[in-house]
C-alpha positions as CSV (number, residue, x, y, z in Angstrom):
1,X,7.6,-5.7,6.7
2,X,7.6,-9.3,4.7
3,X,5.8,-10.9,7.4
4,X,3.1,-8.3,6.7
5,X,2.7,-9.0,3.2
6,X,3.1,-12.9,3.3
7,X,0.7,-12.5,6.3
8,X,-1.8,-10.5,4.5
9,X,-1.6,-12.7,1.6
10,X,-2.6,-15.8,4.0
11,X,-5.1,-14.1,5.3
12,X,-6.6,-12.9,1.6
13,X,-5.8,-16.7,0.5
14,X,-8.2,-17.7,3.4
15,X,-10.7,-15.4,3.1
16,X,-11.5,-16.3,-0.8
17,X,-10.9,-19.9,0.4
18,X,-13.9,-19.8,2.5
19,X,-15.8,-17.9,0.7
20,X,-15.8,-15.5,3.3
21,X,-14.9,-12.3,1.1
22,X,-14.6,-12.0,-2.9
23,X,-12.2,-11.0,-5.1
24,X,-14.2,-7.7,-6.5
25,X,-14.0,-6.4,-2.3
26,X,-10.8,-7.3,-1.8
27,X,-10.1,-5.3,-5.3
28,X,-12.0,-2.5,-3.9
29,X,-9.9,-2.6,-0.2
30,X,-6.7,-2.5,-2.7
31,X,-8.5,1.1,-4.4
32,X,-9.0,2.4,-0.9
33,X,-5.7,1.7,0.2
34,X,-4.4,3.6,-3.1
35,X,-6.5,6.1,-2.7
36,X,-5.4,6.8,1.0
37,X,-1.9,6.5,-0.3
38,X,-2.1,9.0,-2.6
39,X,-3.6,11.6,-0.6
40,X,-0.6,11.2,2.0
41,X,1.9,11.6,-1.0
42,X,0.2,14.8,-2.4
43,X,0.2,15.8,1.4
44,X,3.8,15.6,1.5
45,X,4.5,16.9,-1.3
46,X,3.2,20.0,-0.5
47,X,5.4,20.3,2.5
48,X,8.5,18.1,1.7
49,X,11.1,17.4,4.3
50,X,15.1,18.5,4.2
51,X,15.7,15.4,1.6
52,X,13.6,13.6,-0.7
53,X,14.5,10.7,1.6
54,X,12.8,11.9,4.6
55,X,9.8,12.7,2.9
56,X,9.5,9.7,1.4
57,X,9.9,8.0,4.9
58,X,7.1,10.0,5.9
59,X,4.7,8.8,2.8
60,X,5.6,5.6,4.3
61,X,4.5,6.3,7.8
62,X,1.5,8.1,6.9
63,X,0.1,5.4,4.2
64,X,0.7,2.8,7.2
65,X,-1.9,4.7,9.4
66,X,-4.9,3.8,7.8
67,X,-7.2,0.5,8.3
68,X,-9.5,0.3,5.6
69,X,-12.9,-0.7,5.0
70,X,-13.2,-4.5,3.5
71,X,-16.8,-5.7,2.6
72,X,-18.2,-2.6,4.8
73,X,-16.3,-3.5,7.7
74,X,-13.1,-1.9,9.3
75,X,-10.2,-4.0,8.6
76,X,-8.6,-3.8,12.7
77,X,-6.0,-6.5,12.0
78,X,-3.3,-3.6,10.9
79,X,-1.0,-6.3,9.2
80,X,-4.2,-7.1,6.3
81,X,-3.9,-2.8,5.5
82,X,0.0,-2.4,5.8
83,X,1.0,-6.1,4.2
84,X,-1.5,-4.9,1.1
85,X,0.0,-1.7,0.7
86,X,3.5,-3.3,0.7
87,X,2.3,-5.5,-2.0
88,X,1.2,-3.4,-4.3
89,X,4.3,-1.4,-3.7
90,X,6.4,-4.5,-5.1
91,X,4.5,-5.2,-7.5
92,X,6.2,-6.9,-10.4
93,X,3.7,-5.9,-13.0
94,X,3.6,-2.0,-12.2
95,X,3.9,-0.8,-8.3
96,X,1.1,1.0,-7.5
97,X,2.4,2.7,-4.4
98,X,5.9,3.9,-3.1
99,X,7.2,5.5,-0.3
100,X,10.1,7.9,-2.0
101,X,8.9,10.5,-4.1
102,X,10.4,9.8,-7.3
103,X,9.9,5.8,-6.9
104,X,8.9,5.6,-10.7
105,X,11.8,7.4,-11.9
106,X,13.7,5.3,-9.6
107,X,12.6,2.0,-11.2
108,X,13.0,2.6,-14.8
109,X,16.1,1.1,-16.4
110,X,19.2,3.5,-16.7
111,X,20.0,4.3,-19.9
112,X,23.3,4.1,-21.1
């Protein structure tokens, strides 16, 4: 799942690089992708598994279906769609995406 990201990150680094794709569509491709994301989350919310676990495996394999569209064409090289997704899952700043259901609660600091 690193390889993904690092190799989607390559493969954004070398698309801006050579001017090939800019940062506004790539921004755009990351909107899709949490868009897509969140509809398979509200889909499994509605008919959650036996833990909170399993349903959030299966956020995780549903998000991971989807290809994308990037500069109007379909993005076919899967690891560009899943390494993104990944990335804005760990993202430092505020994740975007995760794959268990209560992955915000989750993150925040325990209170003592």
């Amino acid at each position: 799942i690193l390889a993904m990201g690092l190799k989607a990150d390559e493969e954004t680094t070398r698309l801006a690089k050579n001017n090939e794709i800019t940062m506004r569509k790539f921004e755009d491709f990351k909107e899709q992708l949490h868009e897509h994301w969140k509809h398979c989350k509200r889909e499994n919310l509605r008919k959650p598994l036996e833990t909170t676990e399993l349903t959030g495996q299966q956020i995780l394999d549903d998000s991971l279906k989807v290809d994308g569209y990037l500069d109007g064409q379909i993005v076919s090289q899967r690891y560009l769609s899943r390494g993104t997704l990944h990335s804005l899952a760990n993202s430092t700043e505020e994740p975007k995406v995760g794959w268990h259901p209560q992955f915000i609660e989750k993150l925040e600091p325990s209170v003592s």
